[in-house]
C-alpha positions in Angstrom: 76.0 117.7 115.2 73.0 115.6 116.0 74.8 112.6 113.7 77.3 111.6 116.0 75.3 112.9 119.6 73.0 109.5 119.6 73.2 105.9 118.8 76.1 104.2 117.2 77.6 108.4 116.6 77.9 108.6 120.1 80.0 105.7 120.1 82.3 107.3 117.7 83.3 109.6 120.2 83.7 107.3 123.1 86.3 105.9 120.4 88.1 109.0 119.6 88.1 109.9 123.4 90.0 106.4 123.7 92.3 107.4 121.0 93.1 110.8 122.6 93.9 109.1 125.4 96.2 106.5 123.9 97.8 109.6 122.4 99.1 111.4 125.7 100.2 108.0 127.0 104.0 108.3 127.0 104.0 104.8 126.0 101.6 105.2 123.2 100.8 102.8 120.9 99.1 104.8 118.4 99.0 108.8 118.0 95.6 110.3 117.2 96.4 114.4 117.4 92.6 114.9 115.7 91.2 112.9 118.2 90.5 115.4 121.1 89.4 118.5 118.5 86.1 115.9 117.9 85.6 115.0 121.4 85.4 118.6 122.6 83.3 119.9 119.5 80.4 117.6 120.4 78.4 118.6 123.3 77.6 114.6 124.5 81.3 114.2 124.9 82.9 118.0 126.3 83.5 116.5 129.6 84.9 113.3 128.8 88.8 112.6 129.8 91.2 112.7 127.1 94.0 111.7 128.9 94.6 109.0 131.0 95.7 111.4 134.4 92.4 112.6 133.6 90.1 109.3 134.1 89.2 108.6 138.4 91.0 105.3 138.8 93.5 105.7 136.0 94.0 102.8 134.4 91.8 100.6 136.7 89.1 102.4 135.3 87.0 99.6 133.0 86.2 102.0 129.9 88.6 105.0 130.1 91.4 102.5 131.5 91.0 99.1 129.8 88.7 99.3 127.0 90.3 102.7 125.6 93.4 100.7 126.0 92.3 98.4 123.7 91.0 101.2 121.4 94.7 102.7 121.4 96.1 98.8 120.5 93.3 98.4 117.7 94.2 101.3 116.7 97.9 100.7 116.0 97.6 97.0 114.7 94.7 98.2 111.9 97.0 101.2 111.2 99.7 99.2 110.5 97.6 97.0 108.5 96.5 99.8 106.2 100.5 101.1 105.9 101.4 97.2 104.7 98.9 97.0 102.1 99.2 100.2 100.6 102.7 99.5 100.7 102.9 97.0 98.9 101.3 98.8 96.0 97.6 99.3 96.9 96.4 103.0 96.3 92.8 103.0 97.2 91.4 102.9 100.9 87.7 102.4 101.8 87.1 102.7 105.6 83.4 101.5 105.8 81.8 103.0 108.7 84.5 105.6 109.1 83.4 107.1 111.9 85.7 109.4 113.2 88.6 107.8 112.1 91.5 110.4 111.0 93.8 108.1 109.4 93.3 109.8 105.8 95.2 112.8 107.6 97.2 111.4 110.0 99.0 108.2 108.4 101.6 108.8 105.9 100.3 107.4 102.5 102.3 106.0 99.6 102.4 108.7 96.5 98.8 108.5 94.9 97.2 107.0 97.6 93.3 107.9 98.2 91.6 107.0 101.5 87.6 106.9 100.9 85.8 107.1 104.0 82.5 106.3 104.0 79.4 106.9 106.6 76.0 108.6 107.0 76.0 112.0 105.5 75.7 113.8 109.0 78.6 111.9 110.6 80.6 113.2 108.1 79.1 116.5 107.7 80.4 117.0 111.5 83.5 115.5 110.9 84.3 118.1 108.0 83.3 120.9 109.9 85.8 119.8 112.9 89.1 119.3 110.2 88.1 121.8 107.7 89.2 121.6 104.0 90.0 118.1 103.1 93.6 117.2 101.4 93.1 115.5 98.1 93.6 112.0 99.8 90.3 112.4 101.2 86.9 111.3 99.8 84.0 111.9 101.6 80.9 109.0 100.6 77.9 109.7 102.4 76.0 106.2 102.4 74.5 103.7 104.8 76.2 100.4 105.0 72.8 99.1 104.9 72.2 100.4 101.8 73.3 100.7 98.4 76.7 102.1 99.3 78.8 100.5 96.1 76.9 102.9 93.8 78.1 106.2 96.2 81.5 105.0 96.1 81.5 104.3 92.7 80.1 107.4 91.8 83.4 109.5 94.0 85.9 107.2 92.0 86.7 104.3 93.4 88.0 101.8 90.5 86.9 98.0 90.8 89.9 97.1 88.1 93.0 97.8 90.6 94.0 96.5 94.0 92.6 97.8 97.1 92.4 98.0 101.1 89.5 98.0 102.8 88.8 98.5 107.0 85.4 97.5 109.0 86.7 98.2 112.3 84.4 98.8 115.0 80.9 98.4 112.9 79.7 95.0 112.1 78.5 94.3 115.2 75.7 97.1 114.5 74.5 95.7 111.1 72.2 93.6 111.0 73.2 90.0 109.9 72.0 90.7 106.0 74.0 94.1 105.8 77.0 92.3 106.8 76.8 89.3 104.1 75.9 91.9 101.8 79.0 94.1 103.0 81.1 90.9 102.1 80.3 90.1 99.1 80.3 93.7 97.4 83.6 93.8 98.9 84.4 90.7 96.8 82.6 92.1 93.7 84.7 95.1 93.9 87.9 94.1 94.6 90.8 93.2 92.4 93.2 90.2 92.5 95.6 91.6 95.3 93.1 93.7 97.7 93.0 93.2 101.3 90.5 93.2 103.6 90.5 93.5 107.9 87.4 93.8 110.5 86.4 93.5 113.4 84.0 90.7 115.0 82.7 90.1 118.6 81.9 86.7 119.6 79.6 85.6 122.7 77.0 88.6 122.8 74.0 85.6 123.2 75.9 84.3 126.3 73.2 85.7 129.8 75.8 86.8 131.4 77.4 89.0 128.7 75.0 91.8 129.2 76.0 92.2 132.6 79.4 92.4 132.2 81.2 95.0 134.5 82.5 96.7 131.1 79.6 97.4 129.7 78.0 98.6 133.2 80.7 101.1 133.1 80.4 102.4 129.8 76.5 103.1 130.1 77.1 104.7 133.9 80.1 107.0 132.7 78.7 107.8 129.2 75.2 107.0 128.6 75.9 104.6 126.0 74.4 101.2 126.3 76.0 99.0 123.9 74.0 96.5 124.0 70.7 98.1 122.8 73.3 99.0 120.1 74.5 96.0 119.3 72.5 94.0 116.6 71.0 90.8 118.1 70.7 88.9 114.8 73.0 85.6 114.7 75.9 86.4 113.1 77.2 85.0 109.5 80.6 83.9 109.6 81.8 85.8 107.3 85.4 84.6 107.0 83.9 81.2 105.9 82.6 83.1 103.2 85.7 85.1 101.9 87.1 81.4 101.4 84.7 80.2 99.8 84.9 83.5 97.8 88.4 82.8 97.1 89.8 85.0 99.7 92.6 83.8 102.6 92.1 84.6 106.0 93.9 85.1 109.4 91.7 85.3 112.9 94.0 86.6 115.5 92.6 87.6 119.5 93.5 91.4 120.3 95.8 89.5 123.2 97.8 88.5 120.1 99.2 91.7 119.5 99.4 92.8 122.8 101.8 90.2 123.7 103.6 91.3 120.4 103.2 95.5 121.5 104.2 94.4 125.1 101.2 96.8 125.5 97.6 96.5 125.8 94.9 94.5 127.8 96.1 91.2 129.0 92.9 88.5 129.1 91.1 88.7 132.9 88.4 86.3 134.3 84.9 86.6 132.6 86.3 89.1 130.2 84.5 91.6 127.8 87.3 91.4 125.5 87.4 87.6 124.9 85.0 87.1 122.2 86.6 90.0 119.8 88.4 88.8 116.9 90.4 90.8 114.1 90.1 89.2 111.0 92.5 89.5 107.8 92.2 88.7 104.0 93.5 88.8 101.2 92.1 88.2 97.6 95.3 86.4 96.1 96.7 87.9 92.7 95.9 85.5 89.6 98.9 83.7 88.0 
């Protein structure tokens, strides 16, 4: 259990607590029913709220209120992100930094659809002991992102010759700057004409004042969790620049971009924690 008790593990939880919460929310975005079991079997995270009544303040409350709000909202627009590609004829999912993401369970996959989550081996180790035997549209690929992770995924039967989607939500911002260039462009080298691609990038983390953001303060007071000694301090690539140059197309949208399209989720506020993330898309166009 020690794999998901410390360091960027622990914020895997603070994550899946947000998702539980979004769950019980009668005007849910996203529903997450897998999401409490992992917050209660971890002893870092027991106590934490799982529903919004739960949370002193309520909403007003800047991590259980607002930034689990935009965990719930993130939730729902990758989600529906995954359903369209797949859709539309994709049948292999790579989540890269899984986490405790449930989606190969909860989300209802095209016929012959295979989700491949990969993570460190003791992340997932606790995440199969939590959900127990794994349907066949579940791979497990224990790897580090900062590592050779294309052989390990490989290796459990991924195919480079078809169409894919592939997820980085919520784990860039931990790599260091090489790992994430090198996270791009094996994603290019594996991926067919067709294959889609979304993540997740933070803007603004050199600004002085960003450290002390109110947000932030409250996540390391009611957690323990200092983002910021997680967060990688490298300068990051621009790594949408590169999927063009790469022959990929891309999309940069602001989460308030779907929340004005939900008519749910966090609206922008002065000096806000939320401003600098961006949701990227792309998609490697199909040869003629």
């Amino acid at each position: 259990m020690a794999g998901v008790e410390h360091g960027v593990g622990l914020t895997a939880l603070m994550v899946a607590a947000g998702r539980a919460i979004e769950t019980h929310r009668p005007d849910s975005l996203a529903r997450d029913e897998y999401a409490e079991r992992f917050v209660r079997a971890a002893g870092a995270s027991a106590s934490w709220p799982t529903t919004i009544d739960d949370v002193p303040g309520g909403d007003a409350n800047l991590l259980w209120g607002r930034l689990c709000r935009y965990f719930g909202l993130r939730t729902r627009v990758l989600d529906d992100f995954l359903l369209e590609s797949t859709r539309a004829g994709s049948r292999q999912v790579v989540l890269l930094g899984a986490g405790l993401d449930s989606r190969a369970l909860r989300l209802d996959w095209p016929q012959g659809c295979v989700v491949y989550e990969i993570d460190r081996a003791e992340v997932l180790a606790f995440k199969d002991t939590v959900l127990g035997e794994a349907p066949a549209t579940r791979r497990s690929i224990p790897a580090d992102l900062r590592g050779d992770w294309a052989s390990a995924l490989l290796a459990g039967g991924y195919s480079p010759t078809v169409p894919s989607t592939w997820l980085a939500e919520g784990i860039l911002l931990y790599l260091p700057a090489a790992a994430e260039r090198h996270l791009i462009s094996t994603v290019d080298s594996l991926s067919a004409p067709g294959s889609d691609l979304a993540y997740e990038i933070k803007l603004g983390l050199d600004a002085p004042q960003a450290r002390a953001n109110p947000l932030y303060t409250a996540t390391r007071e009611q957690t323990g969790i200092d983002l910021f000694a997680l967060f990688n301090p490298d300068p990051r690539p621009d790594s949408a620049a590169d999927l063009r140059a790469r022959g990929w197309s891309t999309t940069t949208h602001t989460p308030f971009d779907f929340t004005r399209h939900h008519g749910r989720g966090p609206h922008p506020e002065p000096d806000d924690a939320l401003a600098g993330n961006r949701w990227i898309f792309a998609n490697k166009p199909r040869t003629t």
